[in-house]
N, C-alpha and C positions, 0 to 999 in steps of 0.2 A: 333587705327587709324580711325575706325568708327565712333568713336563719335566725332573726329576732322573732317571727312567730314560733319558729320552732322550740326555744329556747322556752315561749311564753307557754307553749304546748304544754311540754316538759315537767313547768310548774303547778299547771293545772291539775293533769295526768299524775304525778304523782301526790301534790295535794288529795284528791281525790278517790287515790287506793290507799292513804292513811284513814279513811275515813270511809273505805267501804262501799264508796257510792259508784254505782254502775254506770260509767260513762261511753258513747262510740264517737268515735271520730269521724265525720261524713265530709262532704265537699270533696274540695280539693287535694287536701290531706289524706283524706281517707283513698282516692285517687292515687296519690303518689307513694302510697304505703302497698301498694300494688305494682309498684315501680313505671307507673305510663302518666306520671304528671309531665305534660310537655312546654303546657301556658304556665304564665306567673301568677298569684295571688296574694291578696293584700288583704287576708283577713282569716278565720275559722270559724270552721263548722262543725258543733257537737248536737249529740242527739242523746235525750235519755228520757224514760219513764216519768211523767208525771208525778206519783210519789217520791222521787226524790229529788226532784227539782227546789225546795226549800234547803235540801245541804248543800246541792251544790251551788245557790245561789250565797250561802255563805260563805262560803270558800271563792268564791270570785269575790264578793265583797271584802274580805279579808287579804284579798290580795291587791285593792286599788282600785278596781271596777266597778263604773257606773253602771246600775242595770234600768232598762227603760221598762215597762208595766207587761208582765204575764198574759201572755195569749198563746198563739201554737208559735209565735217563734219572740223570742226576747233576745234583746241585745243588746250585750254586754259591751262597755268603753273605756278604756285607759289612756292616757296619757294626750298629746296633743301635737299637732302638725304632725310632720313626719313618725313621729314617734308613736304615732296613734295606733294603741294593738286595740279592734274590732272582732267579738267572738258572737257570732249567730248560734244560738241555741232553739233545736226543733225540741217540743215539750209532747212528747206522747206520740206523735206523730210527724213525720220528716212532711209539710204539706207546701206543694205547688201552688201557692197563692193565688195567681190565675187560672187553673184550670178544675182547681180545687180535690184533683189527684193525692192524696196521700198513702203513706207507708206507716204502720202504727211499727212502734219501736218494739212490741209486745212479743210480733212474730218474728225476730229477726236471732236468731242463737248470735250470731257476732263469732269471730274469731281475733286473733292477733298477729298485725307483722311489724317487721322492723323497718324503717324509712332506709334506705338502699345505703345514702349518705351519713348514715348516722346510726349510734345506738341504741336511737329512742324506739321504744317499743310499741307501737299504738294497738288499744282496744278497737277495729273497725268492724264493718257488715261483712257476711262473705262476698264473693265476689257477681253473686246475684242477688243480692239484697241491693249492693251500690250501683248496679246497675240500673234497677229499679226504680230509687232513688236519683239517679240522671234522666231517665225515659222520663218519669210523667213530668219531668219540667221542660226539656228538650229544648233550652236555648242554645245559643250559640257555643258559650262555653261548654256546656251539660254535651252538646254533639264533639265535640273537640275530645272530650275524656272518652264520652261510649268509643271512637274510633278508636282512639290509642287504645282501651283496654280490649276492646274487641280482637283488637288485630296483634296484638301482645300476649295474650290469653284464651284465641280462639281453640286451644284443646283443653281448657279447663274450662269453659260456661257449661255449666249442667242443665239440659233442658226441663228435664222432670225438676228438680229443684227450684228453679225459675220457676215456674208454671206453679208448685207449691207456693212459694210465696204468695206470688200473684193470686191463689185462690183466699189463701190465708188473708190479707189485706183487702181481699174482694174488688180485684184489679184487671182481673183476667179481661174483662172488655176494653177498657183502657191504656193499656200494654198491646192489645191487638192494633187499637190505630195507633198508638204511638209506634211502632215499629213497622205499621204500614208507610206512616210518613216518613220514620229514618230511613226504612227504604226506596221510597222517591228521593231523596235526597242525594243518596249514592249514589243512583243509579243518573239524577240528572245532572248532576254536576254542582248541585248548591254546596255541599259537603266541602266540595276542592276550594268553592269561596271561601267558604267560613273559616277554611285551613287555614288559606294566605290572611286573610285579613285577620286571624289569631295570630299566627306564629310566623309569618311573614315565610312561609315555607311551603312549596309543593306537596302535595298528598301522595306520597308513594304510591305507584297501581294494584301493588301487589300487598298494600295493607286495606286498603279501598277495597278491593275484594274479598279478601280475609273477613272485614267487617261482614259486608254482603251475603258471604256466607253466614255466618253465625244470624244474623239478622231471618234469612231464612230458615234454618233450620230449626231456631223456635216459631217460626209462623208455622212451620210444617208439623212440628211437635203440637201447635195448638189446634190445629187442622185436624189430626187425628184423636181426638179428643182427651189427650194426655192420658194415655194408659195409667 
């Protein structure tokens, strides 16, 4: 099924740079274009600017996709049973429905990488923007990605950068408890749950920590009042 979304990606992705429109790839995708996607996925997640959400809703219609009615997130549907490709689109803002946490797409420069397995190239966030976008929703899966990237990537999160965003989205208090509460989690063991019953796999100790670190080290970065 993965490699039918990616395929369905593909389509999208470059529909979409014949036409200019500025699109990122968030979720899972965006996750595994950083090479720490560990769980499976049955579906995607793009993020774009408000103003051009009318072309790209063309270009999805164009391409077979049912779209369901414009708010902060719309989603897109093709095909049926198994073969159902689901694309979640955040419109202006990437927003935690429940906690009501968002990221506006405005502040986010975006970079591009290649999915490890493949050629395809994705437009995504840097790698503290998608971070960002996992913290303020911080379910089970969202904690599953922050540890693999964390612990995969713990000498590239940039604190001052992080902390930019977070002001820039007007986040910085909400970023503080959400990584107060990731780090309870590490530290009590819910983490090591959430591992097993994702990936049916133990938590290495020495990523478990890696995370921990990093986790701290932007609490301690916001503690001294981000020079």
């Amino acid at each position: 099924m993965e490699d039918h979304l990616a395929r369905e990606l593909r389509t999208i992705l470059e529909a979409c740079h014949r036409r200019g429109i500025v699109v990122f790839v968030i979720g899972a995708f965006g996750v595994r274009a950083y090479g720490s996607l560990l769980r499976h996925t049955l579906d995607l997640d793009l993020a774009v600017e408000r103003k051009v959400w009318p072309a790209l809703a063309e270009v999805l219609e164009a391409q077979g996709y049912h779209l369901s009615p414009a708010d902060i997130w719309v989603t897109a549907t093709k095909g049926d049973g198994e073969g159902t490709v689901e694309v979640h689109i955040a419109l202006g803002r990437v927003t935690d429905v429940h906690s009501a946490l968002s990221y506006p797409v405005q502040v986010e420069p975006g970079t591009q990488r290649s999915l490890s397995d493949s050629n395809i190239v994705l437009p995504v966030f840097t790698l503290e923007g998608l971070l960002i976008t996992k913290l303020i929703a911080l379910r089970d899966n969202d904690v599953v990605d922050i540890v693999a990237l964390l612990s995969r990537h713990a000498d590239r999160v940039d604190a001052q950068r992080f902390w930019d965003r977070a002001a820039a989205a007007a986040l910085e208090l909400g970023l503080e408890n959400r990584l107060a509460e990731l780090e309870e989690m590490l530290e009590g063991g819910e983490v090591d749950a959430i591992w097993w019953d994702r990936l049916g796999l133990m938590l290495d100790e020495s990523e478990r920590q890696a995370a921990l670190e990093v986790v701290r080290h932007l609490q301690d970065y916001a503690g001294l009042g981000r020079p």
